[in-house]
Every structure is written in C-alpha cells, then in structure tokens.
C-alpha positions in Angstrom: -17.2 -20.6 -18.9 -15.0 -22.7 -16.9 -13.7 -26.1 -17.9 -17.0 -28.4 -16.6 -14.3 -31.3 -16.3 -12.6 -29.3 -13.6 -12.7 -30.7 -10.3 -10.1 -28.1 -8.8 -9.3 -24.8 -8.7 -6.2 -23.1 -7.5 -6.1 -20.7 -4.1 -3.8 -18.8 -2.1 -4.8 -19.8 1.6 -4.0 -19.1 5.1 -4.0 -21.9 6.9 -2.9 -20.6 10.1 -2.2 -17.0 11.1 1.1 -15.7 9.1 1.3 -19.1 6.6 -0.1 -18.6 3.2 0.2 -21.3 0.7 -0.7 -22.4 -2.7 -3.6 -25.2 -2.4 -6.1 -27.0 -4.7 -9.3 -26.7 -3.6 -12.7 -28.6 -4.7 -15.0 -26.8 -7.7 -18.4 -26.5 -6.0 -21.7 -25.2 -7.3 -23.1 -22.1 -5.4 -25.8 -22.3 -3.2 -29.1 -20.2 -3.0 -28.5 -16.6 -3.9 -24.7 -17.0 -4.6 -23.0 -17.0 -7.9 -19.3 -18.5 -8.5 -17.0 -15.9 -10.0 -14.2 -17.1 -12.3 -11.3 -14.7 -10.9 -9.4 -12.0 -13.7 -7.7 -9.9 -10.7 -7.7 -9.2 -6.7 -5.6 -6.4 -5.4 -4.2 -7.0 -2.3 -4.9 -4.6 0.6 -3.7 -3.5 4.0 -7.2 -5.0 5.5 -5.9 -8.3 3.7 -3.7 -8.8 7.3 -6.9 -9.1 9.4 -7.2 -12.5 8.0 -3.1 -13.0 7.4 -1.6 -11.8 10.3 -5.1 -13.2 12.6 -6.6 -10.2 13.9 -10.0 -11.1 14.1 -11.2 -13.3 16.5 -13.8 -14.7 14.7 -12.5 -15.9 11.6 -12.6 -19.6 10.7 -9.3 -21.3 9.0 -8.2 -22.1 6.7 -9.0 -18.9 4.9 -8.6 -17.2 1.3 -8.4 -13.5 1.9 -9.1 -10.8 -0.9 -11.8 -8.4 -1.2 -11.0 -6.7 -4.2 -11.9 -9.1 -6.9 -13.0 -8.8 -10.7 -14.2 -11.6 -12.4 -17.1 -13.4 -14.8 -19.6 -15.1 -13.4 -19.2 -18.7 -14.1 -22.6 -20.0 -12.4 -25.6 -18.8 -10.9 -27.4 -20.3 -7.8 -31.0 -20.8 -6.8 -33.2 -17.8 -6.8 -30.5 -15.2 -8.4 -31.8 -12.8 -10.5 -30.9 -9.9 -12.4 -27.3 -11.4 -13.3 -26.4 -13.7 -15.7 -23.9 -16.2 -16.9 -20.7 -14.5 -18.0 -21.1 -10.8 -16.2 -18.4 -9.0 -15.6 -18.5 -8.8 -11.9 -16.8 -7.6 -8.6 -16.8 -8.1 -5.2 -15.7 -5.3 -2.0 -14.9 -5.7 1.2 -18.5 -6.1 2.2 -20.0 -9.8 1.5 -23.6 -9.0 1.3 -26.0 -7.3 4.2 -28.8 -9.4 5.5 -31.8 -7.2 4.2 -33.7 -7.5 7.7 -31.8 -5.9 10.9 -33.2 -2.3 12.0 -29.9 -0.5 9.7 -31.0 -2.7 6.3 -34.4 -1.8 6.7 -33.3 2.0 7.6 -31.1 1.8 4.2 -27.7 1.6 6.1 -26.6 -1.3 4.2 -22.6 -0.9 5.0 -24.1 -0.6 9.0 -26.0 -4.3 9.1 -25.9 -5.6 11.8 -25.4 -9.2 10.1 -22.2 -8.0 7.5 -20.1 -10.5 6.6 -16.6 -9.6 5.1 -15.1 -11.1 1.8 -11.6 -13.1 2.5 -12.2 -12.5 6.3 -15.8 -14.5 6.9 -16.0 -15.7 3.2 -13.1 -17.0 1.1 -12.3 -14.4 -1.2 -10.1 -13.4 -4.3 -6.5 -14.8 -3.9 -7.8 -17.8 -5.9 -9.2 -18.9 -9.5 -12.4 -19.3 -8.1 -14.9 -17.8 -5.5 -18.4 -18.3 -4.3 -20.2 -14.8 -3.2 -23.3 -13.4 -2.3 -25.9 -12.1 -5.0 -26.5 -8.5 -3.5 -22.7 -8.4 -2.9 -21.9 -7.5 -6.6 -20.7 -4.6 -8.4 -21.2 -4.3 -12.2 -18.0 -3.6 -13.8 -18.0 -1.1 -16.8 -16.2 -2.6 -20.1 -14.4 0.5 -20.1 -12.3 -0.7 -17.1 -9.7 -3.4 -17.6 -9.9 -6.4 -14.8 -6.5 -4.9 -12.9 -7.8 -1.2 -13.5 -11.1 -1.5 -11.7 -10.2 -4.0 -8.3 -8.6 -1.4 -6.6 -11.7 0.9 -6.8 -13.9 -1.8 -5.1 -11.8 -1.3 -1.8 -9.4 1.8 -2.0 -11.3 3.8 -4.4 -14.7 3.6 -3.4 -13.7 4.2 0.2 -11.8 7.7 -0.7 -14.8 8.0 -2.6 -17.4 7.8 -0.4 -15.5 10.1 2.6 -15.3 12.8 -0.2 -18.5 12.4 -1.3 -20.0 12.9 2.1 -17.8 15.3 3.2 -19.8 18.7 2.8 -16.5 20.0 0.9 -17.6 22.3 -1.8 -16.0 23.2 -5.0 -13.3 25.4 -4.7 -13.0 24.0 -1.3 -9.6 23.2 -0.1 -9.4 19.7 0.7 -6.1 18.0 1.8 -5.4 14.3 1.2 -3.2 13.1 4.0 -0.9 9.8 2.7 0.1 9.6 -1.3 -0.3 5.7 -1.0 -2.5 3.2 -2.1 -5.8 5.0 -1.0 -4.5 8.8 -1.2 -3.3 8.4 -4.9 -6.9 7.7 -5.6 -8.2 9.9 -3.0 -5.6 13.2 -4.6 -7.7 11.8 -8.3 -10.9 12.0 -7.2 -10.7 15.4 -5.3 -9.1 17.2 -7.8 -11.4 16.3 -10.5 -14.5 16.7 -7.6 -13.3 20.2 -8.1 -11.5 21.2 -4.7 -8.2 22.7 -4.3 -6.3 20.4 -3.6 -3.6 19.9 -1.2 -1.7 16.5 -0.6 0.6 15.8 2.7 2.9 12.9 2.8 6.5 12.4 5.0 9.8 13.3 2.3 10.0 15.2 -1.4 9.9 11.9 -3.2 6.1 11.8 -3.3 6.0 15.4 -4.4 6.1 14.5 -8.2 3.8 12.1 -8.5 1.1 14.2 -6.1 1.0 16.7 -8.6 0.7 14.8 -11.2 -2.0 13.4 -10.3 -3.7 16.3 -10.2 -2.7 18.2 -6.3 -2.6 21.8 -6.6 -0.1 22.3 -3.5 2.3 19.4 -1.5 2.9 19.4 2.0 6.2 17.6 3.2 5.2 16.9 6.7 9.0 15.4 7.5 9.6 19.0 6.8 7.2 21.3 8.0 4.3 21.2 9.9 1.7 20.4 8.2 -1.9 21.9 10.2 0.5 25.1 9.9 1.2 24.7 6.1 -2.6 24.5 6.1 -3.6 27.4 8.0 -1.0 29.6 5.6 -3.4 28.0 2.7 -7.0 29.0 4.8 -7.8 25.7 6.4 -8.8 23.0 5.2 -12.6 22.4 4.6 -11.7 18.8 4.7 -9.0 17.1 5.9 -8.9 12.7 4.3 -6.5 10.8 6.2 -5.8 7.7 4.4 -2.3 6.5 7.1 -2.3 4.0 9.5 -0.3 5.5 12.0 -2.6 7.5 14.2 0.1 9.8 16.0 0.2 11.3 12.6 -3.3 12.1 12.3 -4.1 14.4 15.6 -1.5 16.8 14.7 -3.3 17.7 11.3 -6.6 19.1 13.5 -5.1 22.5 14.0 -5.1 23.0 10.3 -8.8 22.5 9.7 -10.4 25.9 9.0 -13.1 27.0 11.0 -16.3 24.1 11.1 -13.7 22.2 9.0 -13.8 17.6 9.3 -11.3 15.7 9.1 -12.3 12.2 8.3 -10.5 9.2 8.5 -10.3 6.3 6.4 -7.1 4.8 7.2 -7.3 2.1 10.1 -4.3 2.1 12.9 -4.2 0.0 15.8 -3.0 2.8 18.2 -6.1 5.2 19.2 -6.1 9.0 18.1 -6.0 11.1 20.6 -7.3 14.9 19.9 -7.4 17.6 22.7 -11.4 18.6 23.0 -10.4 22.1 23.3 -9.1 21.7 19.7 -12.4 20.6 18.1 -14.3 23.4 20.8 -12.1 26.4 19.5 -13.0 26.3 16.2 -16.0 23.8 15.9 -14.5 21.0 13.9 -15.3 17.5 13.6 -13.4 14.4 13.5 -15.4 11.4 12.0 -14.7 8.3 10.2 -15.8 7.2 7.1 -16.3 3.0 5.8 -16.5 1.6 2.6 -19.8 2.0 0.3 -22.1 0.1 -1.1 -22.9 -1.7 -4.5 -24.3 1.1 -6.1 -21.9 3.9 -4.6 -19.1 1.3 -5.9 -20.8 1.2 -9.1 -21.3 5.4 -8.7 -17.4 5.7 -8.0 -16.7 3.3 -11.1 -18.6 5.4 -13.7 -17.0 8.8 -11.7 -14.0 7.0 -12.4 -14.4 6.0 -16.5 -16.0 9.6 -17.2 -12.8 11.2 -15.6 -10.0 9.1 -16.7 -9.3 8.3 -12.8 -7.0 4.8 -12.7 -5.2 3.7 -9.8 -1.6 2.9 -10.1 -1.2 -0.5 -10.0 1.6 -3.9 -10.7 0.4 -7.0 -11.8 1.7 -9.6 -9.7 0.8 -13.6 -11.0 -1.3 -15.6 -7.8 1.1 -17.4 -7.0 3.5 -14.7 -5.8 1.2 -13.7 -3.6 3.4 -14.3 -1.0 6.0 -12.4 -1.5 3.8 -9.2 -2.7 2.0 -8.9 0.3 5.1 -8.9 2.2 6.3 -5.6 -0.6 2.5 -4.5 0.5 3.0 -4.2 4.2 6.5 -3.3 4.0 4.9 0.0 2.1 7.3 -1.0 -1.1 3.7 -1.0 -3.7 3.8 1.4 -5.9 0.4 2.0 -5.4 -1.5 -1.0 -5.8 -0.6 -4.4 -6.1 -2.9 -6.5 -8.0 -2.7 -10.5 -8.5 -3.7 -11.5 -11.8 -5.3 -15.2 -12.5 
C-alpha cells in the first residue's frame, strides 16, 4: 500500500512535444470504475513518440506516456469489481473500450469506436503512480517478474496475436521480419507455436542471437534478397513484419508461397506500396494486425510462463527516462528497455 501521508508522486511528463521532464504530480483517488496502480515497471516503446515527438492531434498536454506498465493496485474506485487491493496488475496500449458502440457489442473490443490509448489520451506508466480503467487490466502471473512481463503487454501480445491469427500451421514456415524489440519475441513465440522458423534482419550481427532464440534459418537481407532466400526455403505461409520502414516490407511479397499473408505489425510513416499483380499471381494477402485484448494478453502471458518465453530486456531507473528513449529510437535497446520505479 502506498504511503497515505503522500501527497505526491513522481512522473516523467511531456509537457510540450520533444520536452520530457521529471515532475511531482498530486496523489488523487480514482474515480468510478478506475483503480490507481502503484507502478513496479513500464517499458518504453516506439509508439511512446506519438505522445513525445506529438504525432497525434488529439492529445492533451502535459502528458505521461507509457503503455506497458506493471504494477499493484493501490486503490479501487466506485463500482469496481472483481479486483482487489494489492493485485498484481498491467495495463497495454489500449485504455479500456466503451462496452456500447456497434464493434463492443459485436465483441471487437480492440476495434471500439470510443478507445482511448494509455500515455497518449490517459497518463500512463513513466511515473510512480497511475489512474486506469477497470476493464483495461491484465492479471499478471506470479511467475513473471514486474520487468519480465511489461514488454508482453505491448510487444508481445501484439506478435502474439498476428501469429495467432495467422492461419500458419505447424510445420509451417513462418518468417519474422526485424530481430528487435517485437521480432525477438515474435522468433519466441513462433518457434515454440511450432513453425519453421525463419528470421530476416539487415547484417550478420543479429544472426546469433536469432537462433538462439529459437530461428531455424537467418536471412541477411543486407546480403541477399530476402523473398528469394524465401522461395529457395518454399515460401513462407506467413510472413510478420515487425520494421518501421515500409520500403523494406513490399519487397518481402515475392517470397510468400502460394495463398501465403504477410502481416504487419510494425507502424512506418511512409505507405507500402505492393504491385497488385503481385498479390493476383499467386493469391496472397497483405493485412495488418493490432494489439489484443485483456484476455488474449492474459492468453499470451500464460503461453509465455508455460514456454519459458522472456523478452530481452535493461532496466533503466525513471528518471533516466530521458536518455533511454533517445537509446530507444536511436535503435541502440537491446531489446527492450524497461524503467523500473
């Protein structure tokens, strides 16, 4: 339990676009179907510049970003139920769906119409403290240390999920496309899913650590090309591309096999542009895949305790924040990078 004689808590906070600083900001009780989470850990996260950098038009400063945060919860507001005082606790990149537009009421939770999004709408987990939503929560099993399991409420679930729904069978070769902070998870989760398993990532340095963490083959696309390096393999069933850069995504296309997807998860500002007579030769699919609910985050957290699946990740201390987003978008993590309170 918190300190009741606390008035303050400590946050990182963006106050304007591109300035993040350490504040003091007022203890508060939650309100009607939110509890207040005392913080253990938030990994930090490409998506965390929507709300750094200002690249949504509709967020409100000054801000906390965060959206993959562990924590206790530390009080309960009016008319929660089914958690108590003390939970272990996390929160994703989704704040809580609304229950009532036409995709809640079809089940389509991650698609209402009325999602808000933790450290972009909400203050989120670059702090000691934070207020969040009721059906927002992920129960966290006590087999996963704090800085073990925030990465799966963002990176993991979302490699996760696009696997999941893929269609890939075992035996299946699926091809992970990026060995960074969502492929490492995304080369974990496939192998032990039971595909063969082929990563592809620009230079030999990533080459080790893709097969050891479980990739059957390595493709250095710096090298060689890559749909090619595919197609000598059979095609890929499934094709996960987890990069930002989208000029390195329409490429990989010609190395789907025959009614093969590739599905992307990685979010570039640049658009991807795919010939049509590449998807009509041999009837593939390009589609993109979001992040998952509660209980397919709670799914991919118990996938991830009965198969020993961990991201890599440094603990940073909040407030060097700063500094290890900076290592974050600069693509110096190694995988995950993960503030601890």
């Amino acid at each position: 339990m918190t300190d009741m004689s606390a008035k303050t808590y400590r946050a990182i906070q963006v106050s304007r676009p591109g300035y993040l600083e350490m504040v003091d900001l007022p203890l508060v009780p939650p309100g009607p179907g939110q509890v207040r989470i005392r913080v253990e850990a938030c990994g930090i996260c490409h998506t965390d510049a929507m709300t750094v950098e200002g690249g949504v038009t509709d967020i409100v400063y000054p801000r906390v970003p965060g959206h993959e945060v562990v924590g206790c919860i530390d009080a309960l507001g009016e008319g929660v139920t089914g958690w108590a005082l003390d939970r272990r606790v996390g929160v994703g990149f989704l704040a809580g769906n609304c229950g009532s537009c036409a995709e809640c009421r079809r089940g389509h939770f991650t698609a209402c119409r009325d999602q808000r999004w933790t450290g972009v709408h909400h203050d989120g987990g670059y702090a000691e403290m934070m207020l969040a939503q009721a059906n927002a929560l992920v129960s966290i099993p006590d087999a996963l240390a704090a800085v073990e399991a925030a990465p799966l409420l963002c990176a993991g679930i979302t490699v996760f999920k696009a696997l999941k729904k893929s269609g890939a069978r075992p035996g299946d070769i699926v091809a992970i496309h990026g060995v960074g902070g969502l492929g490492h998870l995304a080369v974990q989760f496939a192998r032990k899913m039971g595909f063969r398993t082929v990563a592809i990532a620009r230079g030999r340095e990533k080459e080790g650590p893709a097969k050891a963490l479980g990739a059957h083959h390595y493709i250095n696309s710096a090298g060689e090309d890559a749909a090619a390096a595919l197609l000598v393999l059979g095609g890929a069933r499934v094709i996960v591309s987890t990069v930002t850069a989208p000029k390195a995504i329409s490429p990989l296309v010609a190395g789907l096999a025959p009614h093969g997807r590739l599905m992307v998860v990685g979010v570039g500002a640049e658009p991807v542009e795919i010939s049509p007579f590449a998807l009509v030769q041999n009837d593939v699919s390009v589609s993109g895949s979001l992040t998952g609910t509660t209980i397919e985050s709670e799914d991919s957290l118990a996938f991830s305790v009965l198969q020993d699946i961990r991201a890599l990740v440094e603990t940073v201390p909040l407030a060097e924040a700063r500094q290890a987003y900076d290592r974050m978008m600069r693509n110096q993590a190694q995988f995950r990078i993960v503030l601890t309170m």
